[in-house]
N, C-alpha and C positions, 0 to 999 in steps of 0.2 A: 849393287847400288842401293841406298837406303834411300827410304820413301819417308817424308814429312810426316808429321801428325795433321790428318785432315785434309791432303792430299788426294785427289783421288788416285786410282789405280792405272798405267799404261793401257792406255787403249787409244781408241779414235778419237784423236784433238786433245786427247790431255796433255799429252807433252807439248807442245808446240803451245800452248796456256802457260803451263808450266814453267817452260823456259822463257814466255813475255812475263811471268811474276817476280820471277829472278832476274832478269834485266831491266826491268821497270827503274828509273832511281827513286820514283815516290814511297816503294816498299818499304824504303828503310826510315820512314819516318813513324810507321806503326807496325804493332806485336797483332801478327795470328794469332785467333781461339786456337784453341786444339781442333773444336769441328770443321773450321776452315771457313766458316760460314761468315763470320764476324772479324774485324781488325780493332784494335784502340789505336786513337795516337796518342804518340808517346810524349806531348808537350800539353794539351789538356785534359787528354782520357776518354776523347768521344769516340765511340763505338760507330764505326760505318759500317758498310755489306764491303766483305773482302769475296764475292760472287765473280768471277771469274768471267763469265757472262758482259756484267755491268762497264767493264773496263774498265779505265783510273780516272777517267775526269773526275769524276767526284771528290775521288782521293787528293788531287791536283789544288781542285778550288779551295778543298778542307785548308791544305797548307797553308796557300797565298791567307786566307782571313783568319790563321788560326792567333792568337794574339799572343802564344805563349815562345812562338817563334819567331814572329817578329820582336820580341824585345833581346832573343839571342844571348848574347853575355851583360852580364850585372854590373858589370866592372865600372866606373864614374869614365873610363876613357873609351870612348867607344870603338869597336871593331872597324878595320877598312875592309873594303870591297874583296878585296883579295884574301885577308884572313876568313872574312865569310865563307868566301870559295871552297879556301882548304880546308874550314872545318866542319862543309856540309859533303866534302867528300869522304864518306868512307873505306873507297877502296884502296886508297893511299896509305901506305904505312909510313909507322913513326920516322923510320929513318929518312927514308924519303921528303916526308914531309919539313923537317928536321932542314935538309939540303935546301929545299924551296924556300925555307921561311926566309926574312929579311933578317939582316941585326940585330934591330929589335928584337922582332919575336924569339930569337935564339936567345935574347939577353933576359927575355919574360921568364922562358922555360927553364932557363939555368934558375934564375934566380927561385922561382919555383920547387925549384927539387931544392935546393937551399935551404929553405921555409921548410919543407917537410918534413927533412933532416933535422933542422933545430928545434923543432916544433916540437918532435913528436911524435907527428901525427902518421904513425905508421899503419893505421888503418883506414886512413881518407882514401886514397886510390884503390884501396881492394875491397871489393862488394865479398857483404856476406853469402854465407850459402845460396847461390840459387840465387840474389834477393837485385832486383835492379833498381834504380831511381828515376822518378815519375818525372821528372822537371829536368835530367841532361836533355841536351838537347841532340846529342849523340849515343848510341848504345854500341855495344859491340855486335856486330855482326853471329849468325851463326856458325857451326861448326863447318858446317858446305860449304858455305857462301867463303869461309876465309881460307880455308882449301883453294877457293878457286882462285880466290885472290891473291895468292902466293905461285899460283902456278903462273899466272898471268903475270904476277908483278918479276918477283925475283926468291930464290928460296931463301929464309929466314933462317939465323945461326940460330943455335938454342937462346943464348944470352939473348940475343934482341927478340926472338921470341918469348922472352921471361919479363924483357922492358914492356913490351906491348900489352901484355897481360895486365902489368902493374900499374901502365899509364892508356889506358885503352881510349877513357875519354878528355880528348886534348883540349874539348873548349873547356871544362870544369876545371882542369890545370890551369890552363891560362887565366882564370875566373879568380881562381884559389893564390894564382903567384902576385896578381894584383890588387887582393885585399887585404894580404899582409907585407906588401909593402906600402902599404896608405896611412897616411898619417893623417893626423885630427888637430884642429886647436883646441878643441876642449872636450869633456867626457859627454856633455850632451850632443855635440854635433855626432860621435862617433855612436850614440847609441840610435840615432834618427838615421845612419844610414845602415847599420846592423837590422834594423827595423824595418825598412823599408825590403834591404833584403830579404828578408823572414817574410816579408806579406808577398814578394815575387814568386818565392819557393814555395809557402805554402806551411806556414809554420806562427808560432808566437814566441814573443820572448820575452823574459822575465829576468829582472835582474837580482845579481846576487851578490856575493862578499863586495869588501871595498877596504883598501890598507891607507891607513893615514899615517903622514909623517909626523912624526910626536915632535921636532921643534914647532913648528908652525899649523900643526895641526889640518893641513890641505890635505886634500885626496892625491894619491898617489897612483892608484890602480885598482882597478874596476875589470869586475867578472860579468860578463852576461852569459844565459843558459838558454834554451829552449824550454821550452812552458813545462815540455813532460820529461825534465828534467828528475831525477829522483823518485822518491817511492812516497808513498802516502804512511804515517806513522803507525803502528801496528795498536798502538792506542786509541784509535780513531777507529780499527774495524774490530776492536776487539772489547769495544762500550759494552759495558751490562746494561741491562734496563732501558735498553734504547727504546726510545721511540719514534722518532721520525726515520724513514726510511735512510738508507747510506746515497750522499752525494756521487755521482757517475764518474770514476777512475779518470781522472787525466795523464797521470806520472808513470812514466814506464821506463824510469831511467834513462833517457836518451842521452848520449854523450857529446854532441853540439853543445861548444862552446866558443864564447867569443871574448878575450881576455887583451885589455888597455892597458898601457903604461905611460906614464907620466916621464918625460925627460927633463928633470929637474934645470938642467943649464940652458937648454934651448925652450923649455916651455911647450914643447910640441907632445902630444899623445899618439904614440905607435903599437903598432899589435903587438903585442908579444903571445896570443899563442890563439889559435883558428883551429878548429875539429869540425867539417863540416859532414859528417856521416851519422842520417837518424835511421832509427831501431824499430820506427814506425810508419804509417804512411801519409805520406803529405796531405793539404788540403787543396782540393781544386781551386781553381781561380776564382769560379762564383761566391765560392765557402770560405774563403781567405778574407774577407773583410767581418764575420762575424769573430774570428779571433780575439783573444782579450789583449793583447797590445796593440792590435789596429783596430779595435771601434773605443775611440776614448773624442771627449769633447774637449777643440782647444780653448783658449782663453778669449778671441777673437768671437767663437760659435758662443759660446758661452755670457757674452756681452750682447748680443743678437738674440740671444731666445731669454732672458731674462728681461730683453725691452719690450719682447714678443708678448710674454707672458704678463708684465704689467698694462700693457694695450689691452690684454682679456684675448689675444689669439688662445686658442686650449691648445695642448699637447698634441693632438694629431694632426692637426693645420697645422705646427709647425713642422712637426717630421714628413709628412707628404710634400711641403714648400721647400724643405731644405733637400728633398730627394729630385724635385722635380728641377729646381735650380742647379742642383750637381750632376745632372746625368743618370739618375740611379743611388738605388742603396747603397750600392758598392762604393760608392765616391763619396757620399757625406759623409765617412768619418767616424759615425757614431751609428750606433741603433737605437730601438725604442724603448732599451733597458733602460739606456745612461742617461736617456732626455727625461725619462719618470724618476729616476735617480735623481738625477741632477733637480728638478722638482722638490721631491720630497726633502732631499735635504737642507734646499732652501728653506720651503718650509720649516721644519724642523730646528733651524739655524735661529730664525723668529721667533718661535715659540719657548723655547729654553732660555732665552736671554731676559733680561728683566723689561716685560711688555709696557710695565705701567711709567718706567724709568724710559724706555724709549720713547712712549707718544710724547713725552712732556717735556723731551729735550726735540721733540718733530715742531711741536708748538713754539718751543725758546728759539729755534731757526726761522720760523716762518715773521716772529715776531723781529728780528732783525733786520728780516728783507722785507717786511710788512708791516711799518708802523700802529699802523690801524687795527692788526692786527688781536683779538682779545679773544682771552682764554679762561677759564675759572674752573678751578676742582675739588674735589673734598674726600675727603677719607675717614675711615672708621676702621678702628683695632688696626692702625697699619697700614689700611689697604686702602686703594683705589675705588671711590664707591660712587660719586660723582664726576661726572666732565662734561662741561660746556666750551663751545667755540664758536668761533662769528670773524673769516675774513674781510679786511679793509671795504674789498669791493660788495660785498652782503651786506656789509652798515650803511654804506652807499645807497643802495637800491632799497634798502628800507626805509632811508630818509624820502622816497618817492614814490612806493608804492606799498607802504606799511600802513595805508588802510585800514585793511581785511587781513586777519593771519588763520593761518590753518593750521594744526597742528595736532599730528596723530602719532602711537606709538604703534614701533613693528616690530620683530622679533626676530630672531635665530640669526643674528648677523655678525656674529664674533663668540668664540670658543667661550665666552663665559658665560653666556645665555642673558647678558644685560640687556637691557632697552634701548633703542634707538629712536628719541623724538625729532625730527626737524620739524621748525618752522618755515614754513613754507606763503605764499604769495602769487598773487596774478599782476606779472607786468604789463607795459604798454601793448604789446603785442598779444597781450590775453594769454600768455605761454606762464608757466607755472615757473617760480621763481625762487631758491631759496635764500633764506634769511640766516639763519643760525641752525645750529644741531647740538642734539644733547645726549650723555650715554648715563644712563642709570641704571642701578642696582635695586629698586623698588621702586611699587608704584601706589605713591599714598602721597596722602595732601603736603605732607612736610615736603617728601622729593619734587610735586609741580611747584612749592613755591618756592624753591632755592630754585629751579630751571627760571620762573617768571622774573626772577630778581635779577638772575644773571642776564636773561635779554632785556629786560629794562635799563641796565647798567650798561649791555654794550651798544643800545641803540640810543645812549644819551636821556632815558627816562620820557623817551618819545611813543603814551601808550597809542596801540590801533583803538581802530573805532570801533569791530566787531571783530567774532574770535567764534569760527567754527572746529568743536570738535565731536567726537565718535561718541559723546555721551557717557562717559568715564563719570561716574561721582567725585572722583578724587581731582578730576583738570575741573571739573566744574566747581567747585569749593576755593580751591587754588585763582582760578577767574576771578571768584566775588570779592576774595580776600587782596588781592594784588592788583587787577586792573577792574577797580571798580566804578570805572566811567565809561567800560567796554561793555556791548550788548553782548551777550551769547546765545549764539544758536547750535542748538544739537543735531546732528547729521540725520535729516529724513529717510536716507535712506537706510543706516541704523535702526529709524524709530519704526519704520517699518517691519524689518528684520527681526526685530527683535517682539514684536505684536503676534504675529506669524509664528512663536515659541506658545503662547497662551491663547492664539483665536484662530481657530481650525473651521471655519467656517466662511466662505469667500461673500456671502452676502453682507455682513460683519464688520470682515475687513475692508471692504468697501466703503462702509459708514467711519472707520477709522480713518482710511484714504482722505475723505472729504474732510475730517480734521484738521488734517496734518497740512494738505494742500490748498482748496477750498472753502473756505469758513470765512463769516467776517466778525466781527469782536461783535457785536447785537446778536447773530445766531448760534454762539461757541456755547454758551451754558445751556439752551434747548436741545443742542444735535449732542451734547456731552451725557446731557441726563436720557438720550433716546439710546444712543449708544451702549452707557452701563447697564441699562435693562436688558440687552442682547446678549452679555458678556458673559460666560458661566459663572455658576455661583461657589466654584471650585475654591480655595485659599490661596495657593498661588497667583489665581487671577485677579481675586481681590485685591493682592498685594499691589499687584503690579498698578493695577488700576490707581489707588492710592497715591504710588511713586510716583507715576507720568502725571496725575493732576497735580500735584506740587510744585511740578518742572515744564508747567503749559506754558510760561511765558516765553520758554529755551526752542522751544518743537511746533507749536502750534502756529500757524498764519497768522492767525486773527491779531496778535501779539506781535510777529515778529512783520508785519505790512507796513510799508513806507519806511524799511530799519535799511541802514547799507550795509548789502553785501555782495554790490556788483553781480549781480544773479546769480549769486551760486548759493544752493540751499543745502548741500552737501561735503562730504571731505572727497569726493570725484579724486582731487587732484592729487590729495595727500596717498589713496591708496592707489593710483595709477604709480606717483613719485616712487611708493612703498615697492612694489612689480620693477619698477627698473631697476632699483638699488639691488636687490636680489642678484640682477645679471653681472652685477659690479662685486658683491661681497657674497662670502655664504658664513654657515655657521662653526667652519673649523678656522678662520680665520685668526689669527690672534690679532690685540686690539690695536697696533700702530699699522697693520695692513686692512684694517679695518678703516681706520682714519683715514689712509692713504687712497683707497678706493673712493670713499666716498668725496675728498676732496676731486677724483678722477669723473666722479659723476658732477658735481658742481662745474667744474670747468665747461663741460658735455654741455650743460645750459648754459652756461656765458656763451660759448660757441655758437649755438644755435639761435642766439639773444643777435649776437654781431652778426649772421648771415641773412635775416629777421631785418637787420637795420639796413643794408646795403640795399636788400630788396624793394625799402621804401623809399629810401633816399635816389636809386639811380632807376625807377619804376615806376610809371606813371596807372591807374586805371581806367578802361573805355567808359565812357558817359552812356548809362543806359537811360536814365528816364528823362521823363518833362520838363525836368526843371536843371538847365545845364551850370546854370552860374550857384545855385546851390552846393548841385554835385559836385563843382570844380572845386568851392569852396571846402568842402568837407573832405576832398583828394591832398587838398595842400597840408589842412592841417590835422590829419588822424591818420595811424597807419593802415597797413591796408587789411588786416584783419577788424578791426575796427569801424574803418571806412563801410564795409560788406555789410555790419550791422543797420549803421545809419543812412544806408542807402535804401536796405531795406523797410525800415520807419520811412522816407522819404515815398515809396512806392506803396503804401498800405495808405499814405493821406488823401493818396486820389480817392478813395471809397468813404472819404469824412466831408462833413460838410458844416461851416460855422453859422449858426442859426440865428442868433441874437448877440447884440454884441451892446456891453453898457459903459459908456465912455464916463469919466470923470478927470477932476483937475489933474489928478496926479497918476491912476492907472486905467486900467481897461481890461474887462471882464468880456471873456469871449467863448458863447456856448456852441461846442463842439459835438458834432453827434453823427451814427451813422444811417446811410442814406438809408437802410432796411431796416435799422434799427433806428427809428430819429426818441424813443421813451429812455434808451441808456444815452444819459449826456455826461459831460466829462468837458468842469470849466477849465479854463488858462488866463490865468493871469500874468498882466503887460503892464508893466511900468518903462516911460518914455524919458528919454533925456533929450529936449531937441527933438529931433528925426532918429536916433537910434536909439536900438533898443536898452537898457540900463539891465532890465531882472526882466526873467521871465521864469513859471512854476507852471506846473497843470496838479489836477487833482488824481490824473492815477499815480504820480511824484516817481516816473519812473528816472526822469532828471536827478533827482535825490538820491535815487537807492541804488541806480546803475550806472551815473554821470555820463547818460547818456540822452541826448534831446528824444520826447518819445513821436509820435505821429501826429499826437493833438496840437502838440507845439508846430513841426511843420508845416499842418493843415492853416494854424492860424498865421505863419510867416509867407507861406503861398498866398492867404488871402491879404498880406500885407505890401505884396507883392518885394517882397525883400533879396536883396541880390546875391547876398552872405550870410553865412551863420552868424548871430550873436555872438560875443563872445564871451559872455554870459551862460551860451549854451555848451560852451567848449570847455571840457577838464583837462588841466595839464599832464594830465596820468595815463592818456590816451593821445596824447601829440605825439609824434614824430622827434621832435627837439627836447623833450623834457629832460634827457640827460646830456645835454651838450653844453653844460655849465661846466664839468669837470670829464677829465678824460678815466675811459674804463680801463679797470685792469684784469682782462678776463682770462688770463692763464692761472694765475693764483701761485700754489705750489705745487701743483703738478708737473712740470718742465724743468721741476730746478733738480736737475743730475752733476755730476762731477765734473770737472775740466776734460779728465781722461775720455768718458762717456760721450760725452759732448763734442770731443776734436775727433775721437773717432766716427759717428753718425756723418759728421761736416764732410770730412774726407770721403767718405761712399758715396754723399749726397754728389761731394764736388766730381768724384770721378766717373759716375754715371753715365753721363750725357756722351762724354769721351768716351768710353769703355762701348758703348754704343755705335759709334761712330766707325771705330778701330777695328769693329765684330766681323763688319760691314767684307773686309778685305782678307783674303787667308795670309797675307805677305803682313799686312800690318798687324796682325792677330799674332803670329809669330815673333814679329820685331818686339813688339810689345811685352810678351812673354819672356822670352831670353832678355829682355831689361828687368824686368821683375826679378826675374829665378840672381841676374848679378846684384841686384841690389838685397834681396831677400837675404843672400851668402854674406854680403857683406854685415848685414843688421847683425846676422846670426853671431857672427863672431865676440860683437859688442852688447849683444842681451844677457851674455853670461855674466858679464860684470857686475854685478850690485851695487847698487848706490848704497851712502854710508846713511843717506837721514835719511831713509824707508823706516826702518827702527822709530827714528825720534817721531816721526808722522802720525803713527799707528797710537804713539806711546802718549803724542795730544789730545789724540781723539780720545783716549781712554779716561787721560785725564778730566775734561771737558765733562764728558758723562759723573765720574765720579762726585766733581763739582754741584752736579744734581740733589737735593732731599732724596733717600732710596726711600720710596713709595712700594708697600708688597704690590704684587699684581692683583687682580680684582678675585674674589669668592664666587663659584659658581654660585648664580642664583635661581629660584623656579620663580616663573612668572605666573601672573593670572590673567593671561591674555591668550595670545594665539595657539603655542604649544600644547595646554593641556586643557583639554574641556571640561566641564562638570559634569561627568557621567550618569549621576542620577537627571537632569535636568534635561541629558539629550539622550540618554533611554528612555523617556518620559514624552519626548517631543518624537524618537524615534517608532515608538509603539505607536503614539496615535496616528503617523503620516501612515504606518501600517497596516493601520484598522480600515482607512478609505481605501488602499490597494488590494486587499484581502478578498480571497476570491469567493463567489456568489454559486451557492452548491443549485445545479437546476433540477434537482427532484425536490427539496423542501422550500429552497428560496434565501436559505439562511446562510451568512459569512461564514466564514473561516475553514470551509472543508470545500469538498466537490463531489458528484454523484459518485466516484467511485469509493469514496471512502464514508458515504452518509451512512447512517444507523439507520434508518427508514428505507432505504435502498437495502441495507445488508437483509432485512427484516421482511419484506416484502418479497426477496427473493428465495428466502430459508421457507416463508410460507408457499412459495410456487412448488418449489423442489418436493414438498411435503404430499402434496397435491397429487402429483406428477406418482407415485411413491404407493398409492390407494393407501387402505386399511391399516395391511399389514407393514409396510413400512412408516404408518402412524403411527403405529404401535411397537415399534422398534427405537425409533427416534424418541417418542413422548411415552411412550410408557401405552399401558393399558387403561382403559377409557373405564371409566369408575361405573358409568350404564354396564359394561359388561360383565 
């Protein structure tokens, strides 16, 4: 009697173990180690304790959830109950089983050895040396086990003995006789279910030759292979001079193939030839969707993350949403190769086409669907050097709150390294608002006055009244020469910044502080000449000193007091706008997704403009102070950002008191002052029509500069005992209704996609709520399903057909562009702004911020070292050690002492 490998030896209780392992029927679902220690099964490969000890539940539970079993045969018709039966019984031989089967399955099996014979395929049913396959879901028994099974059944002739050997596993015959009797409507349906096969088994496939009929020039018949089909070329591992390492061996000749043919008269595609025996070992189930013909992106996924990715989702939000919506990595489809693939080549696809040719035909569209729409550009040697733009609803909202404009340049936002100006604005809402945008190639007075010409042109020559920017020489030149009725002010907090480069001294800039903020026109040439006495007498500083007193009207209070600019004294808004745009574009961008971003950020403000509007239109706020018919007043007609201000003025007039008041025929002069302070007074002047009021001003003129009523006005309308705001005191630019003349258009062209893009979104949107509903039920979940999978089969059939005017479609749009002026694309340019510093000028500001941080040595007191590295320290110490050392190591060290 022969003993297993791993077995133990005949003693107490092994046999009677022994004999329950061999009667177990769960054994034959996994391969003993050799040690006896461990089993695999033979449907996914997992390693359990084959312990003797442990019993079989385990073994038991493995099976029922193992999933490589439950899917059983491949085959499109599924197995019955009874064929299950017999072909999870092994002990049954072929003939027997042969006698049981039905009709049918004798007509399967025939037809099966048929196929083989025609095929071929005389090495499908016979395993090589020793070698089994990971994915039957039947193996042959061993040499014992079918010993016994024959004694037990009935003795086998040689011949059906030689059939058994040859056809050992019945469900891969049966598997085998019905995939090549399957036929296809078309070569891609037969390759999506070859495919689908291959990811069961554990495999890829790749397709290969294809014969065409030379009348009509169709495909005739189509070979597919297994990935490691073939050998890798001996020219490829046999490169001189290589240098990058060699790509990891795929091909190992596998002989799996799967071979189509076309039946000309009936149109149908039948197998003509099936090899299903590989030379290599399969891939488990977990590892089976990294394969390269099962993680690819379809057309459908590929419409979803390019809308994904124009939204600004990044690349790993979407691969985490599309895993977590499918179940797992396994089920999306793709991996995180093909979705950075699939990225890049989009990009890529953008940047190689003619950029300057596509923003200008983005423009020519938008101006169809948006009248109003205006655009203006200009070129040099060719190329693309200037571009200006300004949507319908931008000219709009500039006709109402084009004031004040702001206007700063940013950088690195499109692969050409151009400039990007917006002009920018403060709406009713106090929310930042823009106007137009500009992309230039330089920055000098010529380039701000084609940008100023072109927003005077699309805003109808309607100039603002003040014009805040970063203090550029070249926008301020461009200002005086173009909108010479506009104040300009230069960004304090610039003028600061840039002080802080030449006055390293904080008591200093403190006296500068008080210039810039502080000052009144009487005290500006006293505190200027205290000032430049403090300022180093360096050349640099002088310079600067010079420049800013030329440009005191642009920066200094004293100058710019009682001027409008709705209180803002800085570009705030333009370099906040700058920080968001960044989140929208970067610098590898090319320029038509550059444009497209930025109209993506425009919208972003309309949006937040219209959510801004609802909130005051359907939102009332609570009455806090004294005075309720004011406040009510001020509720109905300012929004509520707004309202917050002048509520605030309203609550500051209690602490004012009107002191003297000089009445005359036509106005009235009212001295307003505070109750701790009654020396700082502050008139208001009241002109009367009747009983209402006509004008009213005060002298801090904050009505003027901010169109908003200040404290000294309310103080004097409380003492007037008035029930309403003036309306006088009210700016249209701050109402609630100011735009309710004409309707907004706040999507722009952001939203404008293609019909296809468009009807598909609709559709998901419209099946949601349904698909929701239907989840709810396991019955309806499945109903639903199997309507899908009929209806999906039926699409399938009719996708393959080509329309005839896809061609002519393509060949419009082409023309259309062609129709375009070709513009080169733009010259990279170097700018003189953000990117590159003046490195002598900030090693220079570098050093000195250096010299205050530098460390203070505590044995002499002096910068730039510390006691361990002092000379006077080293020096003091060389004299101890001497000391320490008497006479004669005096006299080793220094020599002999000249007395001696």
């Amino acid at each position: 009697m022969s003993t297993e490998i791993g077995d133990k030896p005949p003693g107490r209780g092994s046999i009677s173990k022994k004999r329950y392992r061999r009667k177990s029927e769960v054994w034959k679902h996994f391969d003993v180690l050799p040690d006896g220690e461990r089993a695999t099964c033979k449907y996914c490969s997992k390693s359990l304790s084959a312990n003797t000890n442990m019993g079989t539940s385990h073994l038991k539970r493995h099976i029922k959830l193992c999933k490589r079993l439950t899917e059983g045969t491949t085959s499109q018709t599924p197995l019955t109950r009874q064929e299950e039966d017999r072909l999870h019984t092994t002990s049954t031989p072929l003939k027997q089983l042969g006698k049981l089967h039905s009709h049918k399955e004798n007509n399967i099996v025939d037809a099966a050895k048929g196929k083989v014979e025609s095929a071929n395929v005389k090495n499908f049913s016979k395993y090589s040396d020793g070698q089994q396959r990971v994915d039957d879901p039947i193996e042959t028994t061993n040499a014992g086990e079918r010993q016994q099974g024959e004694s037990n059944a009935f003795i086998f002739t040689e011949e059906e003995r030689r059939l058994q050997d040859k056809h050992a596993d019945v469900a891969s015959l049966m598997e085998y006789g019905r995939i090549v009797s399957m036929t296809f409507s078309s070569e891609h349906e037969a390759f999506k279910f070859f495919n689908d096969y291959a990811k069961r088994k554990g495999f890829s496939v790749r397709k290969s030759i294809i014969v065409k009929d030379k009348a009509n020039k169709t495909i005739t018949f189509r070979r597919f292979y297994c990935s490691r089909h073939g050998f890798r070329e001996k020219k490829h591992l046999e490169k001189p001079n290589r240098r990058r390492r060699h790509k990891l061996l795929t091909r190992c000749g596998c002989p799996v193939k799967f071979c189509v043919k076309l039946d000309t008269k009936t149109g149908v595609w039948w197998v003509h030839d099936f090899i299903d025996r590989h030379n290599h070992d399969l891939a488990a189930i977990d590892t089976a969707p990294f394969l390269r013909s099962h993680c690819f992106i379809n057309d459908g996924q590929k419409l979803e993350i390019s809308t994904k990715r124009a939204s600004g989702i990044r690349n790993c939000q979407i691969r985490d949403y599309d895993a977590r919506c499918s179940g797992g990595y396994q089920n999306r489809g793709y991996q995180e190769k093909n979705l950075y693939n699939l990225s890049v080549a989009d990009e890529q696809s953008r940047k190689l086409g003619d950029d300057a040719d596509s923003v200008l035909k983005y423009f020519h569209d938008r101006k169809k669907s948006d009248p109003d729409f205006f655009f203006k550009y200009d070129t040099k040697d060719g190329c693309l050097n200037r571009l200006f733009w300004a949507d319908g609803q931008s000219v709009v909202d500039y006709a109402y709150f084009g004031d004040v404009v702001i206007f700063d340049s940013t950088y690195q936002l499109n692969r050409y390294n151009m400039i990007v100006v917006p002009f920018l604005g403060c709406n009713h809402h106090r929310s930042t608002i823009i106007f137009a945008c500009g992309i230039v190639s330089r920055e000098n007075d010529e380039t701000y006055q084609w940008l100023l010409e072109a927003f005077l042109e699309a805003t109808f020559q309607q100039h603002p009244q003040s014009v805040i920017t970063d203090g550029d020489l070249a926008m301020g030149n461009a200002i005086k020469s173009i909108l010479k009725g506009a104040t300009h002010r230069i960004c304090s907090w610039h003028m600061e910044r840039n002080a802080k480069k030449y006055i390293h001294d904080e008591t200093v800039l403190a006296k500068f502080r008080e210039l810039v903020y502080r000052c009144s026109l009487e005290e500006f040439e006293e505190k200027w000449k205290d000032f430049v006495k403090k300022v180093s007498e360096k050349l640099p500083s002088r310079q600067w000193l010079q420049m800013i007193y030329g440009l005191k009207e642009s920066w200094a209070v004293a100058f710019l007091n009682k001027k409008m600019f709705l209180g803002m004294s800085s570009t705030q808004r333009s370099e906040s706008f700058n920080s968001d745009l960044h989140n929208y574009i970067n610098g590898k961008m090319s320029l038509c997704m550059a444009v497209k971003q930025f109209e993506r950020s425009l919208t972003h403000k309309h949006t937040k403009e219209a959510e801004f509007d609802c909130i005051a239109f359907q939102k009332e706020p609570v009455l806090q102070t004294p005075f309720p018919d004011l406040e009510k007043s001020a509720a109905r007609s300012y929004t509520p950002n707004i309202f917050h201000i002048v509520r605030d003025e309203m609550e500051r007039a209690v602490g004012l008191v009107v002191d003297e008041i000089l009445n005359s025929s036509m106005a009235s002069k009212y001295m307003v002052s505070r109750k701790e302070k009654a020396e700082s007074q502050y008139i208001v002047h009241c002109s009367r029509i009747q009983d209402d009021v006509d004008k009213i001003s005060c002298t801090c003129a904050k009505l003027e500069c901010e169109k908003i009523p200040c404290r000294h006005i309310f103080s004097v309308l409380i003492h007037m005992k008035a029930t309403c705001i003036p309306r006088c005191c009210i700016c249209d630019r701050w109402t609630k209704h100011v735009k309710s003349a004409f309707p907004s258009d706040r999507e722009g062209g952001t939203f404008n996609v293609s019909d296809h893009c468009r009807m598909f979104h609709e559709l998901n949107k419209a099946a949601i709520p349904y698909h929701y509903e239907v989840a709810k039920s396991p019955v309806d979940y499945l109903k639903l399903m199997e309507s899908i999978e009929q209806q999906k089969q039926q699409f399938e059939h009719v996708r393959d057909k080509k329309f005839a005017g896809s061609s002519k479609v393509k060949q419009d749009v082409k023309e259309d562009v062609k129709s375009l002026p070709t513009i080169g694309n733009p010259k990279p340019v170097v700018t003189k702004g953000a990117p590159k510093k003046n490195k002598k000028r900030y090693e220079r500001i570098k050093s000195a911020i250096e010299s205050k941080r530098k460390n203070k040595c505590g044995r002499c007191g002096q910068r730039g070292h510390n006691r361990q590295t002092c000379q006077l320290h080293h020096r003091d110490a060389a004299a101890a050690s001497i000391e320490e050392l008497g006479q004669e190591g005096r006299d080793d060290i220094l020599g002999p002492s000249s007395c001696n």
